[in-house]
mmCIF file of the N, C-alpha and C atoms, coordinates in Angstrom:
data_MODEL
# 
_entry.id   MODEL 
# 
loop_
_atom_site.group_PDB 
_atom_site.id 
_atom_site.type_symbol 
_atom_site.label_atom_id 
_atom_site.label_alt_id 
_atom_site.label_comp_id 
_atom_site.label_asym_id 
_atom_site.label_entity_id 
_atom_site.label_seq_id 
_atom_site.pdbx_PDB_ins_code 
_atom_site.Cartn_x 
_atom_site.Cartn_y 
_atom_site.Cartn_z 
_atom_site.occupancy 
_atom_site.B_iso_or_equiv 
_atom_site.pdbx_formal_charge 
_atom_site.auth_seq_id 
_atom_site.auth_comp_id 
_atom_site.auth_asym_id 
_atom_site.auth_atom_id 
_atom_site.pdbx_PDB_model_num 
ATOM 1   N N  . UNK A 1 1  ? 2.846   1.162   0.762   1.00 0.00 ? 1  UNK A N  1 
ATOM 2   C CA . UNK A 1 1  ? 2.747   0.426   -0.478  1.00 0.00 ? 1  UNK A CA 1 
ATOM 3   C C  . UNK A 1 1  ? 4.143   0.035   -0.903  1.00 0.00 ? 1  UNK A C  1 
ATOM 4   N N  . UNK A 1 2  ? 3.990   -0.657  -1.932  1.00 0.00 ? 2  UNK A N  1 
ATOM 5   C CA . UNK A 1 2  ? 5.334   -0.904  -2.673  1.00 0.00 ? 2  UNK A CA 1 
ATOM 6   C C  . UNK A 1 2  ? 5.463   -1.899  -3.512  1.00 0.00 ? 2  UNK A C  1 
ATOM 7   N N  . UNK A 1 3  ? 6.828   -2.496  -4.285  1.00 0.00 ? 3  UNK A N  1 
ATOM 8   C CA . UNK A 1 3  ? 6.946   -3.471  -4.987  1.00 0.00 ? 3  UNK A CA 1 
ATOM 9   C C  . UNK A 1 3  ? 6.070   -4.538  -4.474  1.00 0.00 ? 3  UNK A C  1 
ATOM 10  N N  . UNK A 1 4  ? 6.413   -5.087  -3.256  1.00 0.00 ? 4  UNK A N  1 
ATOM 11  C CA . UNK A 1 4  ? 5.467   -6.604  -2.772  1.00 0.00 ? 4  UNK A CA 1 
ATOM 12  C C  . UNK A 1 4  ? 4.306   -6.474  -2.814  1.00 0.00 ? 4  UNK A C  1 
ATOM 13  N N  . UNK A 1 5  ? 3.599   -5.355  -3.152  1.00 0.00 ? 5  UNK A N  1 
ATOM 14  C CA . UNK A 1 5  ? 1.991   -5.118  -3.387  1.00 0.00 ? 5  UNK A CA 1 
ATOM 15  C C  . UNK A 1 5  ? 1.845   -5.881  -4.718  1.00 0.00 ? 5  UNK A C  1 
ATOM 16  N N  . UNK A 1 6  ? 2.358   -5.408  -5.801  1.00 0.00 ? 6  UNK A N  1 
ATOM 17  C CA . UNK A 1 6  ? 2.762   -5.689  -7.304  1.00 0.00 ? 6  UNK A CA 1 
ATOM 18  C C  . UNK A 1 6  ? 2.675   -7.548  -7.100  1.00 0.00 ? 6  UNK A C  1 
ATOM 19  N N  . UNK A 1 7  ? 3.962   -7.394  -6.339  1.00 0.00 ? 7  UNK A N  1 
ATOM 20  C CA . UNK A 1 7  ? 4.353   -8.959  -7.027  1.00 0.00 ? 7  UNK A CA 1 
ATOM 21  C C  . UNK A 1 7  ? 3.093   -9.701  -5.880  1.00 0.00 ? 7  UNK A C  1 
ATOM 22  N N  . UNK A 1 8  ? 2.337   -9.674  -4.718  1.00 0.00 ? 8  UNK A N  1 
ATOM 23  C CA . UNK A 1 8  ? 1.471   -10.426 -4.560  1.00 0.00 ? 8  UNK A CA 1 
ATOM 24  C C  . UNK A 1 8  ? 0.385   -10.773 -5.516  1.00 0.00 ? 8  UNK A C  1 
ATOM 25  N N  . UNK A 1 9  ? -0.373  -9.282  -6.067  1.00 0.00 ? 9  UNK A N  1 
ATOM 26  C CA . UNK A 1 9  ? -0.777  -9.561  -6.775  1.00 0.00 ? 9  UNK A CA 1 
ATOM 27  C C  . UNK A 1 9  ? -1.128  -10.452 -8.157  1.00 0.00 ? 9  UNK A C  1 
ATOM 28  N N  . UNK A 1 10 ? 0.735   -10.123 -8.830  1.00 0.00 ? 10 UNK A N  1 
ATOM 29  C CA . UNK A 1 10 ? 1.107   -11.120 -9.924  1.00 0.00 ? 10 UNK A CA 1 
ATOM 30  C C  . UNK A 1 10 ? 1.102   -12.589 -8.962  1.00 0.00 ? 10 UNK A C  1 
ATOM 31  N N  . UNK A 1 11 ? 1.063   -12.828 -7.944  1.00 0.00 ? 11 UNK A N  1 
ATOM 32  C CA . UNK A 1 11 ? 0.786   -13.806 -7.495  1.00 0.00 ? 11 UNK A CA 1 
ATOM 33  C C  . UNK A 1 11 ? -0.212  -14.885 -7.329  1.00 0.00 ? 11 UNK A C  1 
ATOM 34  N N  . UNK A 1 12 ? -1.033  -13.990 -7.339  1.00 0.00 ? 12 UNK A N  1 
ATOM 35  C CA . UNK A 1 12 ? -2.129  -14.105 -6.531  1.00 0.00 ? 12 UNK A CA 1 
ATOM 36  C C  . UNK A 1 12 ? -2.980  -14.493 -8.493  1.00 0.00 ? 12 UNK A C  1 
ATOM 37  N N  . UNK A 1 13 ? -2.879  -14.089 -9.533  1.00 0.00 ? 13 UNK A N  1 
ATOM 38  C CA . UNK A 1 13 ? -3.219  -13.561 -10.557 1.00 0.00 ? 13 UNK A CA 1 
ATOM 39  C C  . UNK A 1 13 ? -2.538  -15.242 -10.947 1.00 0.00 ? 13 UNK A C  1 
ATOM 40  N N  . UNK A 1 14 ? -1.358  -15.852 -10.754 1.00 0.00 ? 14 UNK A N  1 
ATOM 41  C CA . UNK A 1 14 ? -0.693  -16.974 -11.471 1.00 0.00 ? 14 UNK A CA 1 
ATOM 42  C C  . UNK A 1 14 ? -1.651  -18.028 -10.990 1.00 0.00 ? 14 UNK A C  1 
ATOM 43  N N  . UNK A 1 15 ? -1.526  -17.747 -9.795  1.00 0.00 ? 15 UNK A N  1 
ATOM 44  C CA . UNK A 1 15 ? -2.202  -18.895 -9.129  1.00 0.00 ? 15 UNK A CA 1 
ATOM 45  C C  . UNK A 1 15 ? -3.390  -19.266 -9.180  1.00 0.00 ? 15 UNK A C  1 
ATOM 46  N N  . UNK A 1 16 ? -4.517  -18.467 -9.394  1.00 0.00 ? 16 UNK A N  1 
ATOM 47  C CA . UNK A 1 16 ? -5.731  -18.395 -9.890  1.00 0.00 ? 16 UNK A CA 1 
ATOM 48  C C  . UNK A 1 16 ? -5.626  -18.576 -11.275 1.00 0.00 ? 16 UNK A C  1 
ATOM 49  N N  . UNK A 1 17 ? -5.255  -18.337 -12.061 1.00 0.00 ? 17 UNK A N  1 
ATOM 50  C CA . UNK A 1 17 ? -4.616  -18.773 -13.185 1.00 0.00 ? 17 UNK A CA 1 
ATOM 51  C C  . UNK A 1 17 ? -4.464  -20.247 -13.953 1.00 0.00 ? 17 UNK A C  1 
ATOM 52  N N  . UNK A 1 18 ? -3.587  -20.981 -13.049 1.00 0.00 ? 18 UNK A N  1 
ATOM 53  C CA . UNK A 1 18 ? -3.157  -22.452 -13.052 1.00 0.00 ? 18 UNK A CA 1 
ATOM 54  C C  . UNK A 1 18 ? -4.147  -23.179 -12.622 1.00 0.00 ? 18 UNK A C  1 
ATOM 55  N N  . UNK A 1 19 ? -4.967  -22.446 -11.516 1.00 0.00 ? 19 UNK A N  1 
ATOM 56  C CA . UNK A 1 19 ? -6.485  -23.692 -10.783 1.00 0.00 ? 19 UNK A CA 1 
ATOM 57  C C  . UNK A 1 19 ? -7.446  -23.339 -11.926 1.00 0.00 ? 19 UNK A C  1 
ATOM 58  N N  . UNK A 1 20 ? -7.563  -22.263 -12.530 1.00 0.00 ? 20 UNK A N  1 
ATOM 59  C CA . UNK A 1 20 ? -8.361  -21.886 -13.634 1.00 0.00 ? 20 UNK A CA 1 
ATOM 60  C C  . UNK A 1 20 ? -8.668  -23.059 -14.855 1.00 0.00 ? 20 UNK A C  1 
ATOM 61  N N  . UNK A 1 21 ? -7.189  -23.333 -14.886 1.00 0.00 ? 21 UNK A N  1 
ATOM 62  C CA . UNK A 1 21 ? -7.151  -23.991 -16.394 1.00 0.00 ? 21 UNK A CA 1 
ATOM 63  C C  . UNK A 1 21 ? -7.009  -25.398 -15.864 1.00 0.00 ? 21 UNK A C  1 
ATOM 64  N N  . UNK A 1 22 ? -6.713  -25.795 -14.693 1.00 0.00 ? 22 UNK A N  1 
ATOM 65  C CA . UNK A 1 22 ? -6.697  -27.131 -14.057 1.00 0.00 ? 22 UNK A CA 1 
ATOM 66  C C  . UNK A 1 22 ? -7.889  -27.972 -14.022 1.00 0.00 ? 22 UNK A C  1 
ATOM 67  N N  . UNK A 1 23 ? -8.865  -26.803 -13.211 1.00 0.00 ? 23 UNK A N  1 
ATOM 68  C CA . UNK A 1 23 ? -10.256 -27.218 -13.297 1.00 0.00 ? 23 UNK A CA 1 
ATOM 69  C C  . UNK A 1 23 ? -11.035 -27.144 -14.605 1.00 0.00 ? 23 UNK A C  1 
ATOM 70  N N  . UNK A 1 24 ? -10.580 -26.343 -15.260 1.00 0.00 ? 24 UNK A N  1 
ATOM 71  C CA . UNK A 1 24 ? -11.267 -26.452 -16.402 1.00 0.00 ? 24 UNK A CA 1 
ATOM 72  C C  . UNK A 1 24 ? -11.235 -27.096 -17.638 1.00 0.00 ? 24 UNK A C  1 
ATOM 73  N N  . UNK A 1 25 ? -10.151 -27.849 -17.618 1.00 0.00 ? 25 UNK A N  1 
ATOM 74  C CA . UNK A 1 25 ? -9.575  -29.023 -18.211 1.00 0.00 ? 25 UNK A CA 1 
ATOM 75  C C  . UNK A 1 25 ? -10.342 -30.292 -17.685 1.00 0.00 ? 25 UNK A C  1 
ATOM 76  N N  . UNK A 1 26 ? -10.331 -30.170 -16.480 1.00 0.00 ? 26 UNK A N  1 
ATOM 77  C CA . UNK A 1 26 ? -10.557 -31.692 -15.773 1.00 0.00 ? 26 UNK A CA 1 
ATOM 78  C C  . UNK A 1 26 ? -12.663 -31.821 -15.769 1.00 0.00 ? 26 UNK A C  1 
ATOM 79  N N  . UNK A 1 27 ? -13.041 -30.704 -16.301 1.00 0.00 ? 27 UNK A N  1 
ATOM 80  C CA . UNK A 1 27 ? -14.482 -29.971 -16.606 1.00 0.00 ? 27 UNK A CA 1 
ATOM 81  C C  . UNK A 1 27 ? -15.223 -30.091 -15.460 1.00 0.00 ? 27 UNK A C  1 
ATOM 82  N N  . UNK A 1 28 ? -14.810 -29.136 -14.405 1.00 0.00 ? 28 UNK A N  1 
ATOM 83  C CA . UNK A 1 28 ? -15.013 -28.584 -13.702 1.00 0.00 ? 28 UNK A CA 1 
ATOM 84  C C  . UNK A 1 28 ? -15.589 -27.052 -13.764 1.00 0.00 ? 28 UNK A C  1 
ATOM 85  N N  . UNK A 1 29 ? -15.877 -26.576 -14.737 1.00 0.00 ? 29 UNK A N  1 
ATOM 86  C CA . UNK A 1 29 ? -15.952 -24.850 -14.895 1.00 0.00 ? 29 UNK A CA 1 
ATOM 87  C C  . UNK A 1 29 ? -16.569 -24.222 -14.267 1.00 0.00 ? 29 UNK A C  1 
ATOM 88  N N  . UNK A 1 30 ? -17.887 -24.922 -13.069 1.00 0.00 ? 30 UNK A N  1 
ATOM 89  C CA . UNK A 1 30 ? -18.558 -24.107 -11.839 1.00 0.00 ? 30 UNK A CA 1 
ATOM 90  C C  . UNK A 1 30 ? -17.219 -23.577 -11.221 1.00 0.00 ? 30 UNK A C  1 
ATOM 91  N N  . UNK A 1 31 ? -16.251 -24.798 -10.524 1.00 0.00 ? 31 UNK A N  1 
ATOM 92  C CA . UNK A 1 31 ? -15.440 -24.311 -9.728  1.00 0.00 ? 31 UNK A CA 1 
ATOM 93  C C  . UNK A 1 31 ? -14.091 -23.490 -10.198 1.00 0.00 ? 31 UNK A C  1 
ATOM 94  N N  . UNK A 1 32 ? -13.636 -23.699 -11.363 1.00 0.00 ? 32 UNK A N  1 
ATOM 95  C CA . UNK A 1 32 ? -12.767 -22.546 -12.240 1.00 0.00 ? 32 UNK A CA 1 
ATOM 96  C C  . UNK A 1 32 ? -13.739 -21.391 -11.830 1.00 0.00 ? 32 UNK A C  1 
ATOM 97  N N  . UNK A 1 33 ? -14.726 -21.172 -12.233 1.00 0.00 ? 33 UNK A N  1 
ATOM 98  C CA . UNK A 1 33 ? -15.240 -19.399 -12.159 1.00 0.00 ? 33 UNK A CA 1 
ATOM 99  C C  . UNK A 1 33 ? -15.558 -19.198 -10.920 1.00 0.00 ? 33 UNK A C  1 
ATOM 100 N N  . UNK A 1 34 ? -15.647 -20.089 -9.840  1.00 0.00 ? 34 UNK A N  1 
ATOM 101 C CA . UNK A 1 34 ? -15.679 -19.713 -8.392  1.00 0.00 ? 34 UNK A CA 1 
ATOM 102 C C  . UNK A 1 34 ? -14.664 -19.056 -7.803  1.00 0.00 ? 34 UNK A C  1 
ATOM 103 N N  . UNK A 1 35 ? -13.471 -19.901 -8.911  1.00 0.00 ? 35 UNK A N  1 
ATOM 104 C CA . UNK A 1 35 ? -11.928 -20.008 -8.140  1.00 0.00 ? 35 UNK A CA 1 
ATOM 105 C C  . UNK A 1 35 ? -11.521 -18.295 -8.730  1.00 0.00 ? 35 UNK A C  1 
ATOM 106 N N  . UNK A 1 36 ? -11.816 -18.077 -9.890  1.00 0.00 ? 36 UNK A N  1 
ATOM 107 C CA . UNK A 1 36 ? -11.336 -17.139 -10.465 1.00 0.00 ? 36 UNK A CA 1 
ATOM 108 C C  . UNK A 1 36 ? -11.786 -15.520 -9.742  1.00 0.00 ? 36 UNK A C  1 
ATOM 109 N N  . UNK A 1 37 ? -13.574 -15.783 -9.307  1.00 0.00 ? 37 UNK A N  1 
ATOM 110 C CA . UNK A 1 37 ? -14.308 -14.470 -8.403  1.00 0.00 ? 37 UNK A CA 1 
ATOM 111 C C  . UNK A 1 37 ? -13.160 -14.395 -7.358  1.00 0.00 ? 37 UNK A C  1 
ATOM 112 N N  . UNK A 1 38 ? -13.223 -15.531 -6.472  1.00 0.00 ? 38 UNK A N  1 
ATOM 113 C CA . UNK A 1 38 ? -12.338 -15.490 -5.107  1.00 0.00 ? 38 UNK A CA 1 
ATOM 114 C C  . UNK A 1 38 ? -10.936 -15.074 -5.316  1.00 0.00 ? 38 UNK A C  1 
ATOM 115 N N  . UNK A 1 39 ? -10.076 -15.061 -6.285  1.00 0.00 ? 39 UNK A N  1 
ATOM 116 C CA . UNK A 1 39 ? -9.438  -14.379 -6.729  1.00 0.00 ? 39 UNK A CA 1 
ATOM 117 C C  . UNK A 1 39 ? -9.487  -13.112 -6.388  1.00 0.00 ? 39 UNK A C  1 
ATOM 118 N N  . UNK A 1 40 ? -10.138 -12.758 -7.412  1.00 0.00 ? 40 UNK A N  1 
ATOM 119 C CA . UNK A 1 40 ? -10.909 -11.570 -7.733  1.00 0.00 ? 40 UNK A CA 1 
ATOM 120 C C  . UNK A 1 40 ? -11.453 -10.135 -6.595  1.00 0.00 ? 40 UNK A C  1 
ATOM 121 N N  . UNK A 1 41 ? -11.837 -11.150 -5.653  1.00 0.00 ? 41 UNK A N  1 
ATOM 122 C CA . UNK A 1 41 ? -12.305 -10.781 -4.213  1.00 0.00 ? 41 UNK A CA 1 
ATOM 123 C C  . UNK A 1 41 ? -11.475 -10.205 -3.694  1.00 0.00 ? 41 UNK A C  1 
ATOM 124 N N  . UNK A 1 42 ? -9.809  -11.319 -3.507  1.00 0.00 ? 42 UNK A N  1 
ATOM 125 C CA . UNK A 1 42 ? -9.024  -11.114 -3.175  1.00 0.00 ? 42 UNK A CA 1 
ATOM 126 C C  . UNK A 1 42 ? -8.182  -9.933  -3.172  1.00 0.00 ? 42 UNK A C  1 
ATOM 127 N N  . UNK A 1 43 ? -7.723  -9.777  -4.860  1.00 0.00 ? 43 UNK A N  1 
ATOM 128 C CA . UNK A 1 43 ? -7.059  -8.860  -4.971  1.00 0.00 ? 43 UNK A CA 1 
ATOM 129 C C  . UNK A 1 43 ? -7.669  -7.364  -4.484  1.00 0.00 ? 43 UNK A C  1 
ATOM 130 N N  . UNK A 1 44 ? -8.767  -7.329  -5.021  1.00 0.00 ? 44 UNK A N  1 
ATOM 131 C CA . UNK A 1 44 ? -9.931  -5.963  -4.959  1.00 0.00 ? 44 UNK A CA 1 
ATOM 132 C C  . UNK A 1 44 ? -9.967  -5.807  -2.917  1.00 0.00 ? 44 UNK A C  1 
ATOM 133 N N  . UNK A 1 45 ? -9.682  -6.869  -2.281  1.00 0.00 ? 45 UNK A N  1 
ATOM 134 C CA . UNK A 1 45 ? -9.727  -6.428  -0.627  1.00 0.00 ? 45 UNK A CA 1 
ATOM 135 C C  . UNK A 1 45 ? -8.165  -5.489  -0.432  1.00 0.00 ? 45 UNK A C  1 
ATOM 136 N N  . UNK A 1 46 ? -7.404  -6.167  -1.251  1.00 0.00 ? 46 UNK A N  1 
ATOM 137 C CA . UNK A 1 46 ? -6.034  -5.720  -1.031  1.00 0.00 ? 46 UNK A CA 1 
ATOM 138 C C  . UNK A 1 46 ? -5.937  -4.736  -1.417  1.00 0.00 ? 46 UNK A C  1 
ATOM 139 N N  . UNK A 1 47 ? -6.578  -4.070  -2.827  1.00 0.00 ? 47 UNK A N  1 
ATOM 140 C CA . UNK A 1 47 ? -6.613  -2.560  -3.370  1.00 0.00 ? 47 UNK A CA 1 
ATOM 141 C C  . UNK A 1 47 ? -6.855  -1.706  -2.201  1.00 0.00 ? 47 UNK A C  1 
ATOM 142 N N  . UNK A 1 48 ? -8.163  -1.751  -2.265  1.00 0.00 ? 48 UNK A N  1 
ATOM 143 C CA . UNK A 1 48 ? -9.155  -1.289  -1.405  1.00 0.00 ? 48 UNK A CA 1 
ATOM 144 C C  . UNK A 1 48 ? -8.350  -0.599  -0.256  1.00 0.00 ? 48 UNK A C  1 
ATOM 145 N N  . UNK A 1 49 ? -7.823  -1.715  0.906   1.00 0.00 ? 49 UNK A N  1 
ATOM 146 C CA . UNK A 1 49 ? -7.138  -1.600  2.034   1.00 0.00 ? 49 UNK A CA 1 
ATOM 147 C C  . UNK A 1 49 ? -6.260  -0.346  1.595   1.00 0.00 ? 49 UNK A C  1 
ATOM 148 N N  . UNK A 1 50 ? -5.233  -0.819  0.747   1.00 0.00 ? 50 UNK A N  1 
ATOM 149 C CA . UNK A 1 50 ? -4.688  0.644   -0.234  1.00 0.00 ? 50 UNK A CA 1 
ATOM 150 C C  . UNK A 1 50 ? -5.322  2.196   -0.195  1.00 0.00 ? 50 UNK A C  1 
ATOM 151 N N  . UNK A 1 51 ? -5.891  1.864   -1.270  1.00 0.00 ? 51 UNK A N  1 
ATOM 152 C CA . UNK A 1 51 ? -6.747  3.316   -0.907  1.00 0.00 ? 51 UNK A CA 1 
ATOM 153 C C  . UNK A 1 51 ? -6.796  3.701   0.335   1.00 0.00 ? 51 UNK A C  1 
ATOM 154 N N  . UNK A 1 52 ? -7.684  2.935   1.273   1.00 0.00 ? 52 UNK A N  1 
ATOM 155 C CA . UNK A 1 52 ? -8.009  3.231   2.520   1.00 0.00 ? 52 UNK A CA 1 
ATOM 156 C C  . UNK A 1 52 ? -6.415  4.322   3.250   1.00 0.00 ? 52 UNK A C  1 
ATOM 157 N N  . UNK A 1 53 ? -5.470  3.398   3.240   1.00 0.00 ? 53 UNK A N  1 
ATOM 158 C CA . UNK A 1 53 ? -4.517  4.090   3.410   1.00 0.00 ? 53 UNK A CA 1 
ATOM 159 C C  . UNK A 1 53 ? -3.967  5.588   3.001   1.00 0.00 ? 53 UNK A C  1 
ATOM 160 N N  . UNK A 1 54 ? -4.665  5.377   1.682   1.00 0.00 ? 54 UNK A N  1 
ATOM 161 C CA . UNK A 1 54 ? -3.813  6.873   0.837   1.00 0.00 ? 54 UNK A CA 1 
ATOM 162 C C  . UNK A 1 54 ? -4.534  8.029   1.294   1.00 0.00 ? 54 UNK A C  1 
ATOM 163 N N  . UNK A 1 55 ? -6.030  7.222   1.660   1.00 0.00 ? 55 UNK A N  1 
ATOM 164 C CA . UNK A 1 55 ? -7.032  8.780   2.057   1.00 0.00 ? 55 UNK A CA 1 
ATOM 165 C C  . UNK A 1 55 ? -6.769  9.132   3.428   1.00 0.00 ? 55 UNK A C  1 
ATOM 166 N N  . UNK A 1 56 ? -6.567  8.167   4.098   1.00 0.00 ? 56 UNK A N  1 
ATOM 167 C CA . UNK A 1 56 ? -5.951  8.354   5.667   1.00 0.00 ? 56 UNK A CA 1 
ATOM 168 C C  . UNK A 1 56 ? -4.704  9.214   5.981   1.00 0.00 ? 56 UNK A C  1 
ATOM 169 N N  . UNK A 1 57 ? -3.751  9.008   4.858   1.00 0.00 ? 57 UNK A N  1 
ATOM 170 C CA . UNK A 1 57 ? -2.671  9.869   4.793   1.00 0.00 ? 57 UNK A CA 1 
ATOM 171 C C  . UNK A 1 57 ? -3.331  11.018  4.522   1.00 0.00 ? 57 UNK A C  1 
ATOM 172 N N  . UNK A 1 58 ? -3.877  11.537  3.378   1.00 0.00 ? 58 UNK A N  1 
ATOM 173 C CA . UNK A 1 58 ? -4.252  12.684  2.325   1.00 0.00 ? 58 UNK A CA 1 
ATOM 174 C C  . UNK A 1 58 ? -4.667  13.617  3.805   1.00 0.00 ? 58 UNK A C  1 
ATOM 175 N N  . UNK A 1 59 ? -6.007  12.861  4.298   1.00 0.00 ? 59 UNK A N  1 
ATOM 176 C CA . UNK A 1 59 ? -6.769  13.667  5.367   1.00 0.00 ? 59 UNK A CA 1 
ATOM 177 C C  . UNK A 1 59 ? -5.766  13.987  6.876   1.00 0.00 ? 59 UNK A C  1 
ATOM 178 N N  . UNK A 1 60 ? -4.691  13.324  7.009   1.00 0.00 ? 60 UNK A N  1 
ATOM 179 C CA . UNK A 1 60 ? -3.504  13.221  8.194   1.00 0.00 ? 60 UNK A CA 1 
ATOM 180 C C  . UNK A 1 60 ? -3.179  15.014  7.754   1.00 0.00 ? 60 UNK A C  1 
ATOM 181 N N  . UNK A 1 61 ? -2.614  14.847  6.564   1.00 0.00 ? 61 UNK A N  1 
ATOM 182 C CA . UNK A 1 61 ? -1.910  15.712  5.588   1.00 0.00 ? 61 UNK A CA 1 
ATOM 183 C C  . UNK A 1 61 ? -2.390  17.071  5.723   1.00 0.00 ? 61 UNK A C  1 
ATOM 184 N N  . UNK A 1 62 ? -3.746  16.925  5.675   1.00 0.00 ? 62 UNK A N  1 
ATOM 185 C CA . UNK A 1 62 ? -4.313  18.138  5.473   1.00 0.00 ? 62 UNK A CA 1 
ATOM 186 C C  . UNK A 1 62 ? -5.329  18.805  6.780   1.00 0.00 ? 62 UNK A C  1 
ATOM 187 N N  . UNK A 1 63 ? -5.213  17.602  7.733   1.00 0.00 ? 63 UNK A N  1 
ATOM 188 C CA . UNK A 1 63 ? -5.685  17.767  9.541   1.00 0.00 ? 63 UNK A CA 1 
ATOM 189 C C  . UNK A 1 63 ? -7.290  17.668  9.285   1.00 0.00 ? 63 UNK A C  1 
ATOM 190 N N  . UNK A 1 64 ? -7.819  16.918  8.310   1.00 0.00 ? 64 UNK A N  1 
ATOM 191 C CA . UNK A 1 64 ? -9.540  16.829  8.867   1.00 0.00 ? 64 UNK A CA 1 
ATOM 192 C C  . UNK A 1 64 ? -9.603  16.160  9.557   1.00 0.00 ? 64 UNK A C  1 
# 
């Protein structure tokens, strides 16, 4: 893990963000809340993967 976890995220969070209010200006709002789940998707695969890691260590750690 680390800082670049953080800042993808804040990345990932701007950018969905800006298509958010782009599309939803231009009245589009199916595809703003499409854009915003897939987002959403996004970040939550990247957590996830995370975890996955920490329990992989934990159980390394402790030899199950």
């Amino acid at each position: 893990m680390g800082i670049d976890l953080i800042f993808r995220i804040a990345a990932i969070g701007i950018l969905v963000s800006v298509l958010n209010q782009v599309l939803s200006r231009s009245g589009r709002e199916e595809y703003a809340t499409m854009t915003t789940l897939a987002g959403l998707v996004v970040v939550l695969l990247m957590v996830i993967k995370e975890i996955v890691n920490l329990f992989d260590t934990i159980k390394a750690m402790f030899h199950f």
